[in-house]
C-alpha positions as CSV (number, residue, x, y, z in Angstrom):
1,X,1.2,-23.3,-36.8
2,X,-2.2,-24.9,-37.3
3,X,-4.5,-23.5,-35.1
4,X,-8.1,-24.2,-34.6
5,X,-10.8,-21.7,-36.5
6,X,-13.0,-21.6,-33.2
7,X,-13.0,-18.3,-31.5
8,X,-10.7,-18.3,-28.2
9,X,-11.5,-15.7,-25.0
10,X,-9.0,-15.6,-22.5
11,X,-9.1,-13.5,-19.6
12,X,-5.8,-11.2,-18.2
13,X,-5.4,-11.1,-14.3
14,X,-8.2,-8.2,-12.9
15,X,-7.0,-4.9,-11.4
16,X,-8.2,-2.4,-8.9
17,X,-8.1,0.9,-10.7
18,X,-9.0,3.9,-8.4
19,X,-12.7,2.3,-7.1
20,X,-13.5,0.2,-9.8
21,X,-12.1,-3.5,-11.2
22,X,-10.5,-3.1,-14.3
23,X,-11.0,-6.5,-16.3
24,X,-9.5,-7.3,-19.7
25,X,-9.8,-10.0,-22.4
26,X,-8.2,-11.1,-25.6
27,X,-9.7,-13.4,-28.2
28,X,-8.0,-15.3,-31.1
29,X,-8.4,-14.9,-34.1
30,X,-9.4,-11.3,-34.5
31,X,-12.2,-10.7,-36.7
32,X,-15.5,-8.4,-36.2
33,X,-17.4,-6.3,-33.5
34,X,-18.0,-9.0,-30.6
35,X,-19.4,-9.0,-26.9
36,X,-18.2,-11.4,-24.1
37,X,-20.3,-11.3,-20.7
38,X,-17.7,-11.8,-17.8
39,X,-19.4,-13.2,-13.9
40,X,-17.8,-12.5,-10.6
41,X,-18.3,-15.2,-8.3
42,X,-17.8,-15.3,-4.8
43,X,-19.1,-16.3,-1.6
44,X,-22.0,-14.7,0.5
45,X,-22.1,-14.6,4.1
46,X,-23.3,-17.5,4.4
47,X,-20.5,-19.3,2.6
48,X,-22.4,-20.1,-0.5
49,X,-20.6,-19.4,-4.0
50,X,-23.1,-17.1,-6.0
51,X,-22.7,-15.2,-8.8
52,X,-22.2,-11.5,-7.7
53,X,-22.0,-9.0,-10.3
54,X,-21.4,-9.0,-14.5
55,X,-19.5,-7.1,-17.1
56,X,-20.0,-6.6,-20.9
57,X,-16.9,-6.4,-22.7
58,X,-17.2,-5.1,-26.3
59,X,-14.6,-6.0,-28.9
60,X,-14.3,-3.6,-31.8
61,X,-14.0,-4.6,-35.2
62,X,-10.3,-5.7,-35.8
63,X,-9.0,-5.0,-32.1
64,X,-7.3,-8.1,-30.0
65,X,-7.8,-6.5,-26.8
66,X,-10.9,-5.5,-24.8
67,X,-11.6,-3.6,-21.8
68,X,-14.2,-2.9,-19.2
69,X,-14.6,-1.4,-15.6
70,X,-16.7,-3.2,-12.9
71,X,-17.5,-0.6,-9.7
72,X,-18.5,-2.6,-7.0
73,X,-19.0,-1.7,-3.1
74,X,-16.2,-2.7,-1.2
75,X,-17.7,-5.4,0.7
76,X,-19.0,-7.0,-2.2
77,X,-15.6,-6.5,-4.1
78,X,-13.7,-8.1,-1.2
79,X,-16.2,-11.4,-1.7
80,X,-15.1,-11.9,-5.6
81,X,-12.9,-15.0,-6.0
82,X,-12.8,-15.4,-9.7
83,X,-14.3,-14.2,-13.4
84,X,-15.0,-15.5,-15.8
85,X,-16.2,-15.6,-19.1
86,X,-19.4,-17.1,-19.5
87,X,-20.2,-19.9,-22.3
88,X,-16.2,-20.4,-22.2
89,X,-15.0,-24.0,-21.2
90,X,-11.3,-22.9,-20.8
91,X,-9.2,-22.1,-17.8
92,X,-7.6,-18.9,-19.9
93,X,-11.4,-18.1,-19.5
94,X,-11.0,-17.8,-15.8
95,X,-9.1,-15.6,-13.7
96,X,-8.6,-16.2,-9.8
97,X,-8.7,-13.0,-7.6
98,X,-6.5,-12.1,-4.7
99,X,-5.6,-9.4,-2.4
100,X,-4.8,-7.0,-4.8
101,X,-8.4,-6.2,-5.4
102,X,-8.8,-5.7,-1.8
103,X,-9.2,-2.2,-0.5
104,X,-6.6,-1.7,2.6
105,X,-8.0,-0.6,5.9
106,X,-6.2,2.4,7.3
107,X,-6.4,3.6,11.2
108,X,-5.5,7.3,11.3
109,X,-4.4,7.8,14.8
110,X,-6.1,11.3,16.1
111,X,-4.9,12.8,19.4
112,X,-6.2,15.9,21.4
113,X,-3.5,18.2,19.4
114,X,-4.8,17.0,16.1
115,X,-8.6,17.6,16.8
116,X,-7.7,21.2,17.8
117,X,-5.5,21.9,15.2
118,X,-6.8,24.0,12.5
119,X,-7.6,21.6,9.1
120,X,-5.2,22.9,6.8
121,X,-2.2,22.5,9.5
122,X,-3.5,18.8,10.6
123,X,-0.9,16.2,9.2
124,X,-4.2,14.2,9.1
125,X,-5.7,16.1,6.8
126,X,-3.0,16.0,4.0
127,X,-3.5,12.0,5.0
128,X,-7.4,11.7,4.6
129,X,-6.9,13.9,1.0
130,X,-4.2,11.6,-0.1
131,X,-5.4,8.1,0.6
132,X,-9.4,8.6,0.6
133,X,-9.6,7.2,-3.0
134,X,-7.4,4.4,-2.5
135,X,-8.7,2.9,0.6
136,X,-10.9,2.8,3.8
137,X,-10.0,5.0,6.2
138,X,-10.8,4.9,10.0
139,X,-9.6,7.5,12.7
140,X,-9.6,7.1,16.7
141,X,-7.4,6.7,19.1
142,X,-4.7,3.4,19.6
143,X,-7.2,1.6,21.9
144,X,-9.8,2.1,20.1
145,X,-8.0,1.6,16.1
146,X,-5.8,-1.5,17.2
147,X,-8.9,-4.2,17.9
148,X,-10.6,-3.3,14.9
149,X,-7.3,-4.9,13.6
150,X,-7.2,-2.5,10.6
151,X,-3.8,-3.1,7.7
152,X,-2.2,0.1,8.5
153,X,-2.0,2.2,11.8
154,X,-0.8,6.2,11.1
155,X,0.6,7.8,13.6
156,X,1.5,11.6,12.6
157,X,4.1,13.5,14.6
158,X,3.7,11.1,17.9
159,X,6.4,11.4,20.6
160,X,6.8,8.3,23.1
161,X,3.4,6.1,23.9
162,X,2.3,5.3,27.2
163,X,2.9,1.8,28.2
164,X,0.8,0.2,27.5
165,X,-0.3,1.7,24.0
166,X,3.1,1.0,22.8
167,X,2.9,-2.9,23.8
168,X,-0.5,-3.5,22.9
169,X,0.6,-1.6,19.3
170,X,4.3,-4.2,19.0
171,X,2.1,-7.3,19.3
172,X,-0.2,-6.1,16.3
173,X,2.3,-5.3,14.2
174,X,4.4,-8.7,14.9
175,X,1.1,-10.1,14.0
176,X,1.2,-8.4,10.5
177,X,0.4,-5.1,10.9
178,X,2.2,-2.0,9.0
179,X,3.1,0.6,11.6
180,X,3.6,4.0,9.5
181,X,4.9,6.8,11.7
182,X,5.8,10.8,10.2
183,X,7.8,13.2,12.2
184,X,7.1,16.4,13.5
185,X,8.1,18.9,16.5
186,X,6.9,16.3,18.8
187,X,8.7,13.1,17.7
188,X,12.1,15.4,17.7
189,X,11.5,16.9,21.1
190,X,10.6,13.5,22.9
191,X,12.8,10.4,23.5
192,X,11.4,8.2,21.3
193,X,13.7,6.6,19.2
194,X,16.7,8.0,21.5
195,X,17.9,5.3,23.9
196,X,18.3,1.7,22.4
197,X,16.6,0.1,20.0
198,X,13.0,0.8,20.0
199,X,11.3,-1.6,18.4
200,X,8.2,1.4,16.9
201,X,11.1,3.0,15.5
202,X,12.9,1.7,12.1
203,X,16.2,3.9,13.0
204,X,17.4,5.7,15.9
205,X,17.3,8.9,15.8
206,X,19.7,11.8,16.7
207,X,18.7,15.1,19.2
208,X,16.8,17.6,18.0
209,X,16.8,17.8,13.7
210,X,17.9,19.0,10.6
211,X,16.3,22.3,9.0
212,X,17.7,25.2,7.1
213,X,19.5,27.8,9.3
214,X,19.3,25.5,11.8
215,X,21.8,23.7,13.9
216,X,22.9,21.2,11.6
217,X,22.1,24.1,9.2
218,X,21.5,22.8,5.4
219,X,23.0,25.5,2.8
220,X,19.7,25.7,1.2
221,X,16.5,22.9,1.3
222,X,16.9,19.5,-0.2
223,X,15.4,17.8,-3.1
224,X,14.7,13.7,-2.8
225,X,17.1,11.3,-4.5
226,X,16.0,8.9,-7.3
227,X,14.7,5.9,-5.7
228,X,16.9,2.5,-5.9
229,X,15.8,-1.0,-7.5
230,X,15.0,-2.3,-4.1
231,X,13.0,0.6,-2.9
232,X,8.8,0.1,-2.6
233,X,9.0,3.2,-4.3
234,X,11.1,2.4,-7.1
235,X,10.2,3.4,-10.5
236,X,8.2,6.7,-9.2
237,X,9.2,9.9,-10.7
238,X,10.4,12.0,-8.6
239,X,9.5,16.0,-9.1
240,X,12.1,18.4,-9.4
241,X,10.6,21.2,-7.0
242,X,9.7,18.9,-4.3
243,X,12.1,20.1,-1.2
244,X,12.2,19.5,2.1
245,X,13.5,22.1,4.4
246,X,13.8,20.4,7.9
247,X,14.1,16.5,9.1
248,X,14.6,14.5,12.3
249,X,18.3,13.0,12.0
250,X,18.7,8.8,11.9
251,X,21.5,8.0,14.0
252,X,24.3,6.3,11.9
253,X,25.0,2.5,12.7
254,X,25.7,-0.8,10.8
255,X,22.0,-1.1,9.8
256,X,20.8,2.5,8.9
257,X,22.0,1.5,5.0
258,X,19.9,-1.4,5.1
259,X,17.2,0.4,6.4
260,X,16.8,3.4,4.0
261,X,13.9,2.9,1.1
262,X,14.5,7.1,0.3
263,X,17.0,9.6,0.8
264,X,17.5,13.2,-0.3
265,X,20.1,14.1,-2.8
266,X,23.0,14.5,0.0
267,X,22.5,10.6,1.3
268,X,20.2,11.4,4.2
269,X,17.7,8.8,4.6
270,X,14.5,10.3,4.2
271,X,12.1,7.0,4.6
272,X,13.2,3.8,6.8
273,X,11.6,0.8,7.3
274,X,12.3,-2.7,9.5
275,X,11.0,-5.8,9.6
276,X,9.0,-6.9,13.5
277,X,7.5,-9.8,13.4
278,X,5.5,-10.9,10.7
279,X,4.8,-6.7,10.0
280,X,7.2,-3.9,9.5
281,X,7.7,-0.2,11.2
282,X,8.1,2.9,8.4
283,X,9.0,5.9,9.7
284,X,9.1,9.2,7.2
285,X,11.6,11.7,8.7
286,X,9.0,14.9,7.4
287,X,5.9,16.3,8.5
288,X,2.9,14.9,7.2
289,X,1.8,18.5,6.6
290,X,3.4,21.2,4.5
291,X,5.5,22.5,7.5
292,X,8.4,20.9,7.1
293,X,8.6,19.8,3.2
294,X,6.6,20.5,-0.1
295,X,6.1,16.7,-0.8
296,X,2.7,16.3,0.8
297,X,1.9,18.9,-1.6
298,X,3.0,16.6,-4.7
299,X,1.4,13.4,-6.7
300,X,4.4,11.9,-5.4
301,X,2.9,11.7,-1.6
302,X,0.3,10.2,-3.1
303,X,2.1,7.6,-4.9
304,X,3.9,6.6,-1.9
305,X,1.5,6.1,0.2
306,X,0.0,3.8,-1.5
307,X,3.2,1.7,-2.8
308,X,3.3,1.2,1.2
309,X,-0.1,0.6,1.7
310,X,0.0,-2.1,-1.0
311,X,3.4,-3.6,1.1
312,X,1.4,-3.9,3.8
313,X,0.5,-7.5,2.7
314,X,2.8,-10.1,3.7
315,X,5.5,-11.2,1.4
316,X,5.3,-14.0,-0.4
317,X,7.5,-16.9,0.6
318,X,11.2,-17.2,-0.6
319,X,12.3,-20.4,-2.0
320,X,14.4,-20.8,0.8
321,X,11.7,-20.9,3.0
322,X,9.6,-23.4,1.1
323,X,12.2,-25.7,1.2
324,X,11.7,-29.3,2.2
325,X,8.0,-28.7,2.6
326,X,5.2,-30.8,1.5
327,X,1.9,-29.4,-0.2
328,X,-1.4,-31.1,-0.9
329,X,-3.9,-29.0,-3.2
330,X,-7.3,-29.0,-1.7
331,X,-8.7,-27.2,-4.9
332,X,-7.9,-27.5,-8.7
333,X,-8.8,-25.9,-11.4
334,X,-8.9,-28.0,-14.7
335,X,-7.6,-27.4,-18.3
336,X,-11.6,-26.7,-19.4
337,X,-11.7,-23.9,-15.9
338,X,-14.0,-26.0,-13.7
């Protein structure tokens, strides 16, 4: 292979890591100690490109690989729409950003009940703890949380919605929005769910629950089943002494299997999701509190959480989709990055 003796940056795709941008290079061939400056550009508010922040990256002495971390505020970091290496006329010298460096918004919905519960029993608490580092929470009520238009609403042990709260809440999710709902006493004492198909509701859901010595009495408490390939959560390990003692019930039909993203080791779904519009309903048949499971006591809650926060994003088009479509690029990027 004849390759050329001039020394090569290229730049690997950034990464949000906790609160900071992780950014890596690689450079051919390897020889001594070196430093490459990487710029974020993006846009101010006034629509002009500008250079925004910079990172040194230090290569050691023999290594292919560097790293470095880049905090930004979350304004700022939302702005960034490449980096690049400076003094490097190459595209690998360029990486183009998207949403995945994009903190997601999250509307924790707070009710009467919830303010006067004590901390440690608020589902909301166990909610702030677990996705505080991973995004930007806001709390309110619906009429308040659904203008501000945030990526995920949270509702936590809700029963039935007035009205006018549940319309005003089906046309922001068709529009995009991630509806995440978690059981409690109140969701399996009201009707919600019950009658029909309601479209804030992934399943329906049988009278009354699931516990053990209850009704439909469980031997002993449940641990949670691997999760399958085409599970958001797929790939998480899942803890051998995380239980759940008590559930609300899905009512079987010919799309509950379609619907279930987790299940406890007996087949019980224990996470369900659908598709509304251009958004998606996911209901988690537990507490969000320690009341009816140990999982919000695990890594693993956290780790959910945000596999579903990420999914709030749309999906990217199928093939199928695409097809028969025409295209015209309005921006290009050439082979020397410009």
């Amino acid at each position: 292979m004849i390759q050329t003796p001039r020394r090569i940056l290229a730049l690997r795709p950034p990464r949000l890591d906790s609160t900071e941008i992780a950014l890596e290079a690689v450079r051919t061939p390897i020889g001594g100690a070196a430093q490459a400056s990487i710029a974020a550009h993006g846009l101010d508010p006034a629509g002009i490109e500008r250079r925004l922040a910079t990172a040194t990256l230090s290569f050691a002495p023999g290594d292919a690989v560097a790293q470095a971390a880049l905090a930004l505020p979350p304004e700022l970091r939302n702005r960034v729409t490449r980096f690049e290496i400076e003094g490097a006329r190459s595209a690998a010298a360029v990486a183009l950003t998207d949403d995945a460096l994009r903190r997601r918004e999250i509307g924790l919905v707070e009710s009467r009940e919830t303010r006067e519960a004590a901390e440690l029993m608020s589902p909301l608490h166990y909610l702030r703890v677990a996705l505080e580092p991973q995004a930007e929470l806001i709390s309110g009520d619906l009429p308040t949380l659904i203008p501000a238009n945030p990526d995920v609403i949270v509702l936590a042990d809700a029963g039935a919605l007035p009205p006018s709260e549940a319309e005003a809440l089906q046309v922001w999710v068709e529009s995009g929005g991630l509806l995440l709902r978690f059981a409690g006493p109140r969701l399996a004492a009201s009707d919600a769910g019950r009658d029909g198909d309601d479209p804030l509701m992934p399943v329906r859901l049988r009278v009354g629950g699931r516990s053990v010595g209850g009704t439909m009495s469980w031997g002993e408490p449940k641990t949670i089943a691997p999760f399958e390939a085409d599970s958001p959560f797929f790939g998480l390990a899942v803890p051998g002494d995380v239980t759940v003692r008590a559930q609300v019930v899905a009512q079987p039909g010919p799309d509950l299997a379609a619907r279930v993203i987790a299940q406890l080791s007996d087949g019980t779904p224990l996470v369900t999701r659908k598709p509304l519009g251009d958004g998606q309903v996911v209901l988690v048949h537990v507490t969000a509190n320690a009341e009816w499971s140990s999982l919000p006591l695990s890594g693993l809650f956290v780790s959910m959480l945000e596999r579903l926060a990420i999914s709030a994003r749309t999906d990217p088009d199928a093939a199928t989709d695409l097809a028969g479509t025409s295209w015209q690029a309005v921006e290009i990027m050439d082979a020397e990055g410009a």
